[in-house]
BAKOL-287195 format. One line per 10 residues: their letters; for each residue y, z, x of N, C-alpha, C. Coordinates in Angstrom, 2 decimals, decimal comma. Layout:
A	Y/Z/X/Y/Z/X/Y/Z/X  ...
***
This chain:
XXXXXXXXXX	33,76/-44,14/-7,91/34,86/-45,08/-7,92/34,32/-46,50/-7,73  34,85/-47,39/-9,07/34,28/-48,87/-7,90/36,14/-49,71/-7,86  35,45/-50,39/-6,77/36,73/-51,21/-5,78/35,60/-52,39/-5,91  36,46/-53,59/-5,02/35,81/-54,53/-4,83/35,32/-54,35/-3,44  34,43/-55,09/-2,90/33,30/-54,81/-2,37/33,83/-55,60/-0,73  33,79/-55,04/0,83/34,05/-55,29/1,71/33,32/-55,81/2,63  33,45/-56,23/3,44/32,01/-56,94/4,33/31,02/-55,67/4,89  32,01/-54,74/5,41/31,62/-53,03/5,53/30,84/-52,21/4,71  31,06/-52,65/3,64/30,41/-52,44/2,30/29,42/-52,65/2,42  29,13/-54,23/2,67/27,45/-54,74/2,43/26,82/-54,01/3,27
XXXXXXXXXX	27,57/-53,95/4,69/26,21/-53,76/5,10/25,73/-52,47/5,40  26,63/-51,46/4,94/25,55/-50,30/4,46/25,22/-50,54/3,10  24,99/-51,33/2,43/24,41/-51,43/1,15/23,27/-52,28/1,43  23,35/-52,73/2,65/22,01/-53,64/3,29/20,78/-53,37/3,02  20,40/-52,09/3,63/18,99/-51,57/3,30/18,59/-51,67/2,05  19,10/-51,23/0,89/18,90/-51,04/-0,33/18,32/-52,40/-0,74  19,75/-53,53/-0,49/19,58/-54,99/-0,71/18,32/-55,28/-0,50  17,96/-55,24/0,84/16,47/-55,62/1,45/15,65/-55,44/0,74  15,92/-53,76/0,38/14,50/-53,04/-0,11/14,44/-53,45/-1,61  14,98/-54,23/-2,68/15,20/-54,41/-3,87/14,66/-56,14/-3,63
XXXXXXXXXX	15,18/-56,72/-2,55/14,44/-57,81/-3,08/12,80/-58,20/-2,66  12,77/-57,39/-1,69/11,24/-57,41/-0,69/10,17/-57,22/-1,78  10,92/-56,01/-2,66/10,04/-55,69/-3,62/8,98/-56,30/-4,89  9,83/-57,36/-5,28/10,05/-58,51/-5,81/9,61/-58,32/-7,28  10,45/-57,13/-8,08/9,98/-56,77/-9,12/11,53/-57,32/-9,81  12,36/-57,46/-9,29/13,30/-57,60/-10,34/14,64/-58,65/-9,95  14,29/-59,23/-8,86/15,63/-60,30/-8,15/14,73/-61,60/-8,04  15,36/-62,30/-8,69/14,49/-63,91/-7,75/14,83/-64,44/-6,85  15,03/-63,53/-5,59/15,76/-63,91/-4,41/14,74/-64,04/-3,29  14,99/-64,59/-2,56/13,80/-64,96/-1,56/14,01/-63,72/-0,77
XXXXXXXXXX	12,78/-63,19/-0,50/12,54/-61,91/-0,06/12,77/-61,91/1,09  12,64/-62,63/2,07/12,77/-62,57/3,40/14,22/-63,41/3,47  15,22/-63,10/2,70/16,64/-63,72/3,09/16,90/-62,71/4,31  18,35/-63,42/4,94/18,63/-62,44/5,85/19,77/-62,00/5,54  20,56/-61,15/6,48/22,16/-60,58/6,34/22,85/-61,87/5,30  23,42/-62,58/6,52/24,07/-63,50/5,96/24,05/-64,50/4,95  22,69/-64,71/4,77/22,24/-65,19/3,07/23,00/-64,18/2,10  21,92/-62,87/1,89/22,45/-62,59/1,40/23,93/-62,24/0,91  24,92/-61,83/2,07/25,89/-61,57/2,06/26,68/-62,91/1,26  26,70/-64,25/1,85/27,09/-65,14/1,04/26,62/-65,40/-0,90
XXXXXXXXXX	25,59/-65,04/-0,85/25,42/-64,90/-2,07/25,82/-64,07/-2,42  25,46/-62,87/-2,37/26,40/-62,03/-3,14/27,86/-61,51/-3,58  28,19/-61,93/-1,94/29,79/-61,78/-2,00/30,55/-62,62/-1,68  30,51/-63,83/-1,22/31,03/-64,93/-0,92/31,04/-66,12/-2,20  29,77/-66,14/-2,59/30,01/-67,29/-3,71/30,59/-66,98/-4,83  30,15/-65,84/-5,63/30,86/-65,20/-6,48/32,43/-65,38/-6,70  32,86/-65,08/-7,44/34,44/-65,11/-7,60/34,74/-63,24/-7,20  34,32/-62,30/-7,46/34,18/-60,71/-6,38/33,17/-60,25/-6,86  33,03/-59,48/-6,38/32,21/-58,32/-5,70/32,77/-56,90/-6,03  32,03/-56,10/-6,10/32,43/-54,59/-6,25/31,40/-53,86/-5,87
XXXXXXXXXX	31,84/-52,58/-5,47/30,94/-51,73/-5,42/31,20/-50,09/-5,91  30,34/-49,43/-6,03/30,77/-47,86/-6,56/29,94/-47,16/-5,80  31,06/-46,55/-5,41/31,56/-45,92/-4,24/31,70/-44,11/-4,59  30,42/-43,22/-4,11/31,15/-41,86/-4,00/30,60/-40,68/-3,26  31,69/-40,43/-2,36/31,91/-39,84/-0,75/31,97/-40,42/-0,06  32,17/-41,73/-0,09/32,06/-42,69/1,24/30,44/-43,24/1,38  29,76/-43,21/0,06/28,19/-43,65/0,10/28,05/-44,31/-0,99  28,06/-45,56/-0,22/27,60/-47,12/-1,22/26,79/-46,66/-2,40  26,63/-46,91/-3,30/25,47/-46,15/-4,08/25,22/-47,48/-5,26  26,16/-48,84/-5,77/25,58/-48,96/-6,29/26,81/-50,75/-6,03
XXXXXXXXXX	26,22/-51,79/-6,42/27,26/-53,03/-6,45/26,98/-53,89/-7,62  27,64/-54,90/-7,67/27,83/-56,06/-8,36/28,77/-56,97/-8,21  28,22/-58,34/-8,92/28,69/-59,64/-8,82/29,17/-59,93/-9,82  30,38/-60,67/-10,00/30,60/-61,79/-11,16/31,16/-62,61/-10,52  30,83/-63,85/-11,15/31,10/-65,55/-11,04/30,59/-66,18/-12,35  30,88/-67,31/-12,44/30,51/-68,20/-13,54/29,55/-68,75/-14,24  29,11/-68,67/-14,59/27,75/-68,96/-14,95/27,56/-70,61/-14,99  28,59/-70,88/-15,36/28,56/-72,99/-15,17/30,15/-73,00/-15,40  30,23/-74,33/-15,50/31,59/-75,00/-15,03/32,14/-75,87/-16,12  33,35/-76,31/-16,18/33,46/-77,17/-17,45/33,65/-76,78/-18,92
XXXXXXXXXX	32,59/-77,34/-19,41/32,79/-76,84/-21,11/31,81/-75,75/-21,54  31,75/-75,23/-20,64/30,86/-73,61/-20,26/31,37/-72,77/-19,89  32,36/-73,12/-18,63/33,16/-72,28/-17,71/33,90/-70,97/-18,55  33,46/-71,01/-19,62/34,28/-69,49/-20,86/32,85/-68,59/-20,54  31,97/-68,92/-19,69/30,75/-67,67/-19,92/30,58/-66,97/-18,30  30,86/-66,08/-17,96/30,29/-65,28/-16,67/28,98/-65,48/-16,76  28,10/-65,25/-15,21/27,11/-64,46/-15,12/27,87/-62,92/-13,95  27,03/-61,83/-14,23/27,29/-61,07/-13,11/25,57/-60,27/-12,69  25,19/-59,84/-11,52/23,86/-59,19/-11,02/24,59/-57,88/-10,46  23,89/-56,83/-10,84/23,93/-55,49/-10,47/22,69/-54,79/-9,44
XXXXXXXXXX	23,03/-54,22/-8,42/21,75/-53,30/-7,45/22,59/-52,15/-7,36  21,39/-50,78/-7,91/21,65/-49,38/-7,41/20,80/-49,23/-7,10  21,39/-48,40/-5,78/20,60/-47,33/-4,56/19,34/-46,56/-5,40  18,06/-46,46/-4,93/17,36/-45,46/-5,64/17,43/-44,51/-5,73  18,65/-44,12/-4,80/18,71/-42,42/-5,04/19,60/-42,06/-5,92  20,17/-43,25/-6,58/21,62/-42,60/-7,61/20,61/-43,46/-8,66  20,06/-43,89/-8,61/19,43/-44,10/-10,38/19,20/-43,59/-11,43  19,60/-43,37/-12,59/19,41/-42,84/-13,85/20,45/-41,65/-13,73  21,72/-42,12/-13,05/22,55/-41,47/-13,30/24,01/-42,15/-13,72  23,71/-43,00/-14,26/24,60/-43,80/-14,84/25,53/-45,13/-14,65
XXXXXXXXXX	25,09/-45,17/-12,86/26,10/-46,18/-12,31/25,77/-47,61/-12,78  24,91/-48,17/-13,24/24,79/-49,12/-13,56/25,47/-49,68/-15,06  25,45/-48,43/-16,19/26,21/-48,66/-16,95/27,79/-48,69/-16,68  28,70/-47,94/-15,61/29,97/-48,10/-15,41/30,04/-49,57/-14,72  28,84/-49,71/-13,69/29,45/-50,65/-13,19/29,40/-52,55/-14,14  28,53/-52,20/-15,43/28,02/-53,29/-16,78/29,82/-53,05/-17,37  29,71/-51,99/-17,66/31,27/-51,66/-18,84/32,55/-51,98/-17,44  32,62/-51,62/-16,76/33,73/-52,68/-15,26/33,72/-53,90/-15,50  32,49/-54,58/-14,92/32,59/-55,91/-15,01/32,36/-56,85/-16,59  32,50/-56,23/-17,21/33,00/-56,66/-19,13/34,37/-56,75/-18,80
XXXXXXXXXX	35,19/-55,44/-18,21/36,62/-55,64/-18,46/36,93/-56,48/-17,78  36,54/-56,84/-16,31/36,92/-57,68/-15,24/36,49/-59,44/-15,81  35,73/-59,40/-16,52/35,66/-60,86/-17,16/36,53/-61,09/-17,41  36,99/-60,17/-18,76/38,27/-60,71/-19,67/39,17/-60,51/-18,57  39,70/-59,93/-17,88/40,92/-60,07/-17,43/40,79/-61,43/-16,12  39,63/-61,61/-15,81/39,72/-63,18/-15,40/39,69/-64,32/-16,46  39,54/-64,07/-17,69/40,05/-65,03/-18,84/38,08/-65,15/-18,93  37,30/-65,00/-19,30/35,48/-65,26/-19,63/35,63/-64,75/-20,64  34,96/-65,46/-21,81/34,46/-64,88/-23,28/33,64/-64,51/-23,36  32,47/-64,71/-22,48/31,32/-64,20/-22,37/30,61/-63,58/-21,64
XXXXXXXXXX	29,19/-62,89/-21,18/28,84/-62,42/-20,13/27,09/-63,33/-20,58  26,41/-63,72/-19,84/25,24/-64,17/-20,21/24,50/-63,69/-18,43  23,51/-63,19/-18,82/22,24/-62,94/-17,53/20,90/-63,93/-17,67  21,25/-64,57/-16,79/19,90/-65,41/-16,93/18,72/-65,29/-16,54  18,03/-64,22/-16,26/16,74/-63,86/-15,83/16,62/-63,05/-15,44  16,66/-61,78/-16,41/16,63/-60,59/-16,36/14,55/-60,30/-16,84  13,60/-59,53/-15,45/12,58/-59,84/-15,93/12,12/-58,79/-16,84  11,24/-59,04/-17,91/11,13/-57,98/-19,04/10,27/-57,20/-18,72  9,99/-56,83/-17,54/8,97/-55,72/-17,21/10,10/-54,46/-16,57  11,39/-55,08/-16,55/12,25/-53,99/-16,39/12,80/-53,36/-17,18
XXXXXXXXXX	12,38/-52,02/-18,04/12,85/-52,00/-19,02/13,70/-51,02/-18,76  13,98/-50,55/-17,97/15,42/-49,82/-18,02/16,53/-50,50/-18,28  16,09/-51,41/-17,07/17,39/-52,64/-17,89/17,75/-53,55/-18,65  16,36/-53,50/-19,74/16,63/-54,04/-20,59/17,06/-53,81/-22,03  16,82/-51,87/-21,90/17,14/-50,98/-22,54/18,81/-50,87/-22,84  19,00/-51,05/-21,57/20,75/-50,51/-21,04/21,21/-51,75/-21,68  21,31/-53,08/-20,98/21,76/-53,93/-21,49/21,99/-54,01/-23,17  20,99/-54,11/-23,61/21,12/-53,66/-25,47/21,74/-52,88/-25,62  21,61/-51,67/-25,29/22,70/-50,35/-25,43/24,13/-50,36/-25,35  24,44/-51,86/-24,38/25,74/-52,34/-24,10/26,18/-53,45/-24,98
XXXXXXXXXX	25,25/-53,85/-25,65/25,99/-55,25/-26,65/24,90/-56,62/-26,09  24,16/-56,23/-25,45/23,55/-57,41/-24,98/22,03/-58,19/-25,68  22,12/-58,94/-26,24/21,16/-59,46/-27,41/20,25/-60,73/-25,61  18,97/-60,42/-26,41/17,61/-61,48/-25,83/17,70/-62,86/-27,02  18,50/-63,43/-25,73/18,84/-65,46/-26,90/17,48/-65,83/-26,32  16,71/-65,60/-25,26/16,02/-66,64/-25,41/14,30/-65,77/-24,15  13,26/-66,29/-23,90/11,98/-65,88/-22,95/11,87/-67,09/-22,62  11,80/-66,63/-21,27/11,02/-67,69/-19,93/9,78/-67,56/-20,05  8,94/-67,74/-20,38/7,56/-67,85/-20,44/6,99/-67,26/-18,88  6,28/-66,92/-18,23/5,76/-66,52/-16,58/6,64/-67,38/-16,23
XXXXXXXXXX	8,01/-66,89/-15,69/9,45/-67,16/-15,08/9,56/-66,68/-14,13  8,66/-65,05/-13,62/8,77/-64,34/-12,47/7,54/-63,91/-11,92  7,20/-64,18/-10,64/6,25/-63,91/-10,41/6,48/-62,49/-9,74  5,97/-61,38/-10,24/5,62/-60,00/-10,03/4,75/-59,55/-9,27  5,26/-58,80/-8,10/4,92/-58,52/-6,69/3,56/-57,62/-6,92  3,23/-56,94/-8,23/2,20/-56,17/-8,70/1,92/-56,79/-10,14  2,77/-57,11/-10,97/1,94/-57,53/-12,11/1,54/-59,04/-12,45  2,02/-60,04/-11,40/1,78/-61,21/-11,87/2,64/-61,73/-12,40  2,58/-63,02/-13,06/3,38/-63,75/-13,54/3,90/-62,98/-15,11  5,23/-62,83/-15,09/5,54/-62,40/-16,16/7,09/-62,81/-16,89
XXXXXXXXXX	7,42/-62,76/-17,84/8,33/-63,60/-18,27/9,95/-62,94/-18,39  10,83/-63,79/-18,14/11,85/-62,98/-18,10/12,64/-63,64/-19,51  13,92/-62,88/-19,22/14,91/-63,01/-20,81/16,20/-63,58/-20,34  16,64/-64,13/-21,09/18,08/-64,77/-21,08/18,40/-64,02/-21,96  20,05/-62,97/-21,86/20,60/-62,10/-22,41/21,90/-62,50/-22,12  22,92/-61,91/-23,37/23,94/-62,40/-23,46/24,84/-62,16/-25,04  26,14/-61,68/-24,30/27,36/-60,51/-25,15/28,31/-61,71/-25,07  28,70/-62,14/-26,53/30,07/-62,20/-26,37/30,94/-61,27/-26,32  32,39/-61,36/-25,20/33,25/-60,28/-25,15/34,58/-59,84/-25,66  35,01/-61,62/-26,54/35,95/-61,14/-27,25/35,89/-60,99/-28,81
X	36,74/-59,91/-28,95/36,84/-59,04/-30,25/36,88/-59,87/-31,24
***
């Protein structure tokens, strides 16, 4: 099930959080953020939050907010984290195909990810699989906790028909 996402929420989704950005293979988030960083970023600045939810075990979240403002303000961005123990079982695609519908029904034409790094290729697999085209490479954009500097992608679906 996903709902939108509770303060209760985060922070059993905490560990995971931690352990996803410490890692530093796939968030450009400062690794040593704390609770409340993170928590504001993720769920505070955003316009919501969600999470998917099943038995009462966080298993997987996401963000949408805007990607810019103005004569842009028609494009989302949204960031997704699943638990490693529910991976490759699909939650990341429900929770990609959710927040598509949840754009449009906040009025967004678009969805654009801005630095998605290309050494992740699950998700860069999925994303395509979902409508999501590579507009553009960061040249060594991410520095990789094991491979070094490596470059990420700007990706991005328009969502109306």
């Amino acid at each position: 099930m996903i709902r939108e996402m509770t303060k209760t929420d985060f922070e059993l989704f905490w560990p995971t959080f931690a352990v996803v950005i410490q890692a530093q293979q796939t968030y450009a988030f400062n690794p040593d953020m704390t609770f409340e960083q993170a928590y504001d970023l993720w769920c505070k600045t955003p316009i919501k939050a969600f999470v998917y939810v099943d038995n009462d075990v966080v298993l997987g979240t996401y963000y949408i907010k805007a990607n810019a403002m103005g004569p842009s303000g028609h494009i989302c961005n949204c960031g997704y984290m699943v638990s490693s123990e529910a991976r490759g079982k699909g939650i990341a695609r429900l929770m990609c195909e959710h927040s598509q519908q949840t754009a449009i029904a906040l009025g967004f034409e678009a969805m654009q990810f801005n630095s998605v790094v290309s050494t992740n290729d699950v998700a860069v697999r999925l994303w395509q699989k979902l409508g999501f085209g590579i507009v553009g490479t960061i040249p060594n954009a991410y520095k990789h906790a094991e491979l070094g500097l490596v470059d990420s992608y700007v990706m991005y679906k328009w969502l109306k028909a």
